[in-house]
C-alpha positions as CSV (number, residue, x, y, z in Angstrom):
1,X,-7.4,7.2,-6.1
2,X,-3.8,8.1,-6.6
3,X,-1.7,6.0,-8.1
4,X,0.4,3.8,-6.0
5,X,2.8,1.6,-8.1
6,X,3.6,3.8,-11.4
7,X,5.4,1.3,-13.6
8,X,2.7,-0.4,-15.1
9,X,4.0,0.3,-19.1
10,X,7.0,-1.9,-18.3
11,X,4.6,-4.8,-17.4
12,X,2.7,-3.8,-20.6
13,X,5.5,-3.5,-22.3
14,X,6.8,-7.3,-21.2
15,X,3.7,-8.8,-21.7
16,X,3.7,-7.4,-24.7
17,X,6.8,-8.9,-25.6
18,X,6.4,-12.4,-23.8
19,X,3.9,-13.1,-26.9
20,X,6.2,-12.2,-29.8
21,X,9.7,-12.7,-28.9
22,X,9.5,-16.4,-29.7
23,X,8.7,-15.3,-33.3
24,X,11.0,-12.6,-33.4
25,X,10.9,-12.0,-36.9
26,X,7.1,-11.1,-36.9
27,X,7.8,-8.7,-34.0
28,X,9.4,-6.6,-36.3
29,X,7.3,-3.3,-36.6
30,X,4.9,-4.6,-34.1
31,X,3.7,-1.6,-32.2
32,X,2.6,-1.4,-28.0
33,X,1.3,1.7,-26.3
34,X,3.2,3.3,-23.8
35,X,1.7,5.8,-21.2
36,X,4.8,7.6,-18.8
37,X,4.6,8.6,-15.0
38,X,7.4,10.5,-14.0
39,X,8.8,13.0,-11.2
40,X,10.4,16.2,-11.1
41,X,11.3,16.9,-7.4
42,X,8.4,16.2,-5.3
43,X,5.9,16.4,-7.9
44,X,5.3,14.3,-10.8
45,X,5.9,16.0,-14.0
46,X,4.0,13.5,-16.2
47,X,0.8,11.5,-14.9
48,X,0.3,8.3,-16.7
49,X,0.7,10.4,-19.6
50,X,0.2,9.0,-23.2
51,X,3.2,8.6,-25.0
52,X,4.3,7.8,-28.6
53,X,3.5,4.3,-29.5
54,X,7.0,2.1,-29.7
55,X,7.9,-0.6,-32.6
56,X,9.5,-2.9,-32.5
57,X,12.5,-3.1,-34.3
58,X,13.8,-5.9,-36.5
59,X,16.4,-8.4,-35.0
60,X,20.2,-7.4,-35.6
61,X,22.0,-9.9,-33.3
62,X,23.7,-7.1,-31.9
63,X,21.6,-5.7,-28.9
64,X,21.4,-7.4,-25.9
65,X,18.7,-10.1,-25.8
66,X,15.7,-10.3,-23.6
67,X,14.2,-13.5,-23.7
68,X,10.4,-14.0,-21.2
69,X,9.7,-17.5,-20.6
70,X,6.4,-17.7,-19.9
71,X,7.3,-21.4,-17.8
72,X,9.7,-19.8,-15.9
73,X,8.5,-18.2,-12.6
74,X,10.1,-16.4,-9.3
75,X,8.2,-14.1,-6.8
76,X,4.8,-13.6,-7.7
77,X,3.0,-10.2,-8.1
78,X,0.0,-9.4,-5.1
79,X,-1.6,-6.9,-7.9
80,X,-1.4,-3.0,-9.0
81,X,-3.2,-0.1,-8.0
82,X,-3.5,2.8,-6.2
83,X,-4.5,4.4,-2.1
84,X,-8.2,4.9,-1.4
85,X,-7.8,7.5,0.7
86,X,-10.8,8.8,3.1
87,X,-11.5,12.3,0.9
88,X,-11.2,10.1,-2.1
89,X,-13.8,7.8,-0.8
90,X,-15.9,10.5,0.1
91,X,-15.4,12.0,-3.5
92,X,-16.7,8.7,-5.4
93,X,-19.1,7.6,-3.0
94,X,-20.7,10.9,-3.4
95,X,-20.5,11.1,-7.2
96,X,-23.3,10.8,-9.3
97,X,-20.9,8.6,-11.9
98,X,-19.3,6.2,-8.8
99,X,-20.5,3.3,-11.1
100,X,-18.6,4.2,-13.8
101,X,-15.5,5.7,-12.1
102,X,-15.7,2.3,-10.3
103,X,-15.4,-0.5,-13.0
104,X,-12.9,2.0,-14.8
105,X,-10.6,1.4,-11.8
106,X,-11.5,-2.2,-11.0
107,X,-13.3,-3.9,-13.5
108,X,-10.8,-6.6,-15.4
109,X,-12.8,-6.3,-18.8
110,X,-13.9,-2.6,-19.2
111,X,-11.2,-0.7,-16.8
112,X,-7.4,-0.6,-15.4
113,X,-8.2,-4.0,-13.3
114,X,-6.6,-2.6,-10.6
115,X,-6.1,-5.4,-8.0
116,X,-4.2,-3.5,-4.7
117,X,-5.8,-0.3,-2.7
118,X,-3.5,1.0,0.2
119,X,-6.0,2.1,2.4
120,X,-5.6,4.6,5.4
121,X,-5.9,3.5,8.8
122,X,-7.9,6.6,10.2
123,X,-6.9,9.7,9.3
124,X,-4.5,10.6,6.5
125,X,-2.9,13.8,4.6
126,X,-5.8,13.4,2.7
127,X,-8.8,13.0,4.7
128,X,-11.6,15.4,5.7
129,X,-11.0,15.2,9.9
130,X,-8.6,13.8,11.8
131,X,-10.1,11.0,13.2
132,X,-8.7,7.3,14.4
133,X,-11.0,4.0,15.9
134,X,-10.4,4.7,19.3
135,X,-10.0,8.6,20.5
136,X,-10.8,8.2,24.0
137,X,-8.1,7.3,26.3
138,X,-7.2,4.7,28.3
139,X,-8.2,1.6,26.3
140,X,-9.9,0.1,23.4
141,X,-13.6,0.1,24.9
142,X,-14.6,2.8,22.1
143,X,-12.9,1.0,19.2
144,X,-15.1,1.4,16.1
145,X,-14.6,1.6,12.4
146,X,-17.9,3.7,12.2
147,X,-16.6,6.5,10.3
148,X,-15.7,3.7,7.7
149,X,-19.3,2.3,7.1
150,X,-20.5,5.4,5.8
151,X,-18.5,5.4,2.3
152,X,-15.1,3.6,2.9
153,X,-16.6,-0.1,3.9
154,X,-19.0,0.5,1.0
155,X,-16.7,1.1,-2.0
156,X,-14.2,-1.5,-0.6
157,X,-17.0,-3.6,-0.9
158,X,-17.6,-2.4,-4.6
159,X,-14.5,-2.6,-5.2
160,X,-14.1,-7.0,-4.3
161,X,-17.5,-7.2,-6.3
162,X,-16.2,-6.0,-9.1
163,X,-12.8,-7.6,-9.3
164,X,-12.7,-10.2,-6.3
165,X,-9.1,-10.7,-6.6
166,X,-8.4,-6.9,-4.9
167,X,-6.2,-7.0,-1.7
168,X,-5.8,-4.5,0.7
169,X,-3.3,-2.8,2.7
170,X,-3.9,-1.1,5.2
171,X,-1.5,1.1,7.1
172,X,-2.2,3.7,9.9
173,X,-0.7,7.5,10.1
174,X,-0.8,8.1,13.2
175,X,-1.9,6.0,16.4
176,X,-4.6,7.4,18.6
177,X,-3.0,10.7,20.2
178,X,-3.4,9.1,23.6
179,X,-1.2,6.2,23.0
180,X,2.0,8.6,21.8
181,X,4.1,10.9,24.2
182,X,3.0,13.9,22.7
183,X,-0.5,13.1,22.8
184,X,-1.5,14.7,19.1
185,X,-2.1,13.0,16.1
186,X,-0.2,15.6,14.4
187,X,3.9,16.6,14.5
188,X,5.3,13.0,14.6
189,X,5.9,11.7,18.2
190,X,6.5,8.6,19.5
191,X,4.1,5.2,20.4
192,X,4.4,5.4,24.3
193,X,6.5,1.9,25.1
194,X,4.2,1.1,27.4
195,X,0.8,0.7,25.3
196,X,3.0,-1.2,22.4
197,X,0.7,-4.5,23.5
198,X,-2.5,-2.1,23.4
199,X,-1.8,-0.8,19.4
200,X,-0.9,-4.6,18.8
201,X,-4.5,-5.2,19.9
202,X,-5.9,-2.1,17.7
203,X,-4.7,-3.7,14.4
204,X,-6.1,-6.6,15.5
205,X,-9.3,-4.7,16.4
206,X,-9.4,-3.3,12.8
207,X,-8.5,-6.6,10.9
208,X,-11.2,-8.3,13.2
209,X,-13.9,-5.3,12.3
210,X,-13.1,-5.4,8.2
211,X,-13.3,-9.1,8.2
212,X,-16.7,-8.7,9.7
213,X,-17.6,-6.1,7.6
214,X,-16.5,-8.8,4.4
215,X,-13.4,-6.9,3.9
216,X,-10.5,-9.1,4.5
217,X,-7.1,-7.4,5.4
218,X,-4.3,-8.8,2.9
219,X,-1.5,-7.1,4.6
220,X,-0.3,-4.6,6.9
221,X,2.5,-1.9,7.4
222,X,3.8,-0.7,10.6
223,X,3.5,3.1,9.9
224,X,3.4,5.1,7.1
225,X,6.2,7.5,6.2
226,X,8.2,6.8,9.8
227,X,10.3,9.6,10.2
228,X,8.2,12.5,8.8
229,X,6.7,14.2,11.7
230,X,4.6,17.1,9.8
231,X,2.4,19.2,12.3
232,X,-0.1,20.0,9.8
233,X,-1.5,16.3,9.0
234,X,-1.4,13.1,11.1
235,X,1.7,11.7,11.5
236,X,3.3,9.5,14.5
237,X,7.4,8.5,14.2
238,X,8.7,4.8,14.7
239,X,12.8,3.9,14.4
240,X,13.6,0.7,13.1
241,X,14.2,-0.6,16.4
242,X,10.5,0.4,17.2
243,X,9.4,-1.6,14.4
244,X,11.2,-4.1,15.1
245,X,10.3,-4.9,18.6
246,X,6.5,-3.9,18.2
247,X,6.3,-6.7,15.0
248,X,8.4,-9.1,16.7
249,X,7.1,-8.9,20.2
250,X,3.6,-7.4,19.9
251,X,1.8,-7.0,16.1
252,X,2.9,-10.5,15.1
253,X,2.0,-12.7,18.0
254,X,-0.9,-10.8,18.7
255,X,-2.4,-11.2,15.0
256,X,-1.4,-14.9,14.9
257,X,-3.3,-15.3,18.2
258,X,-6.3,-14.1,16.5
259,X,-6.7,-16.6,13.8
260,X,-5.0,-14.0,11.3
261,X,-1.8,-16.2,10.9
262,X,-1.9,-14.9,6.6
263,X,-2.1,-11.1,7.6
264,X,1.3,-10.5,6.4
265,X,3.4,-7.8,7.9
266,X,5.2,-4.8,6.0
267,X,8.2,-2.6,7.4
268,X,9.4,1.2,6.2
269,X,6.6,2.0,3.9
270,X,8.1,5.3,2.5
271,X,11.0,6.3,-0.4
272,X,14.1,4.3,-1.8
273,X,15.8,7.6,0.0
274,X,15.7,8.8,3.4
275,X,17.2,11.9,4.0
276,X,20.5,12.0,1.8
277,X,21.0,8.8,0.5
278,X,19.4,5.1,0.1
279,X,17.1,4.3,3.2
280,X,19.3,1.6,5.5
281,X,15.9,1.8,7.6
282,X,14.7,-1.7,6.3
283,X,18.1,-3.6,6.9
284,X,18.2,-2.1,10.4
285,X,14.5,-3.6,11.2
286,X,15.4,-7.0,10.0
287,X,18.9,-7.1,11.7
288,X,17.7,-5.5,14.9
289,X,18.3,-7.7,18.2
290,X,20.0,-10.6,16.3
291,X,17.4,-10.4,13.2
292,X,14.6,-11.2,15.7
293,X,11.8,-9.5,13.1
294,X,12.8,-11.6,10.0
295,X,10.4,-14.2,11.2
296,X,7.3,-11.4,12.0
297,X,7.9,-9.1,8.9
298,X,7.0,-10.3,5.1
299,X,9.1,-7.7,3.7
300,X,9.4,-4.2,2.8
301,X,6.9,-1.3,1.6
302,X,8.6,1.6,-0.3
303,X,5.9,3.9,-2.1
């Protein structure tokens, strides 16, 4: 598992502080444990590492107040956690403590309670093969999510038995190398515009085969990482006109046609920055062809 939204402290932190800022006088010298993530480049310099503890200090009047009402609400959190990626899987389905590593990821009363996995499609940067559902071209006649029953399916499973309220999102790499023009699963390329209706139908295909399996699909992004096209990993590039069109005019109505009208839809799915500066990527799916997505697309991934 590695870890996927980093800034659990600050919810500690506020929860923390939601409890004992209505007596703020008792908060004084109140301590909360802290544990840091933090980046350096491309790397991460500190790993959930344990800090300091913090006081709290006593009230001057003179520092700006944050006041948590606990009866006040606006958008709602879907949950914390991390990607289960397929050599991850493999790792703790194969491990002799998978019990215990487990409940210390999901269970709510002896571990993190992580509640969120964002779970490969097929292949990955971190998988043992390269590998999608359906690697024979022309059609989906061979679709199967095979390769997941043997450890993926299973700790998924787990996973919901230990803390039923775990959603998943699922999000593919690459599309089969037969559906892009440059037939590979690796070095980018692009979704042929022809088989946009046929990948439609793949999701689908997967959500259908998880839901079957007792593995309901919480929510979906378009592509991982769109415009890195690195020939050493799977990887398949989609412009926010691409994403636009194939959620508006293919994943959408193709998913809703299936019963799966709650399988919500996520654009972008890579960094606050793309290239030099802040990533206009999401505004341009949303306002693409007179906003025409804003209807198919939930909102935005950024990890």
């Amino acid at each position: 598992m590695s870890p996927w939204l980093s800034r659990v402290p600050l919810q500690g932190l506020l929860l923390a502080a939601s409890t004992l800022l209505p007596l703020a006088a008792s908060a004084a010298n109140e301590t909360v444990r802290v544990w840091l993530t933090t980046t350096s480049g491309s790397t991460l310099a500190k790993k959930l590492n344990a800090e300091a503890n913090k006081a709290f200090g006593p009230e001057t009047g003179s520092a700006t107040a944050i006041d948590v009402n606990e009866g006040v609400t606006y958008q709602t959190l879907d949950g914390f956690g991390g990607a289960l990626t397929d050599s991850s899987a493999w790792l703790i389905f194969n491990s002799p403590q998978r019990t215990a590593i487990m409940n210390d990821l999901f269970s709510v009363t002896a571990g993190a309670g992580q509640s969120a996995i964002r779970l490969p499609m097929g292949a990955s940067d971190f998988a043992r093969s390269n590998y999608t559902y359906d690697d024979t071209c022309c059609d989906l006649n061979d679709f199967s999510v095979g390769h997941d029953t043997a450890y993926i399916l299973p700790l998924l499973k787990q996973a919901r038995a230990i803390n039923p309220e775990v959603k998943i999102f699922a999000l593919p790499w690459s599309a089969p190398a037969w559906m892009k023009f440059n037939n590979s699963l690796t070095g980018g390329g692009y979704l042929r515009n022809d088989l946009y209706g046929t990948y439609a139908n793949y999701f689908v295909r997967f959500v259908q085969a998880y839901q079957t399996n007792g593995v309901p699909i919480h929510a979906l992004s378009l592509q991982n990482e769109p415009h890195n096209a690195n020939g050493g990993y799977a990887t398949m590039q989609m412009e926010s006109n691409d994403q636009s069109i194939f959620a508006a005019q293919h994943l959408r109505p193709a998913l809703n046609a299936a019963g799966f009208n709650g399988v919500k839809v996520l654009a972008w799915d890579h960094n606050w920055h793309d290239g030099t500066g802040p990533a206009g990527y999401p505004h341009e799916v949303m306002a693409y062809n007179g906003g025409q997505a804003q209807s198919a697309v939930a909102g935005v991934a950024y990890h």
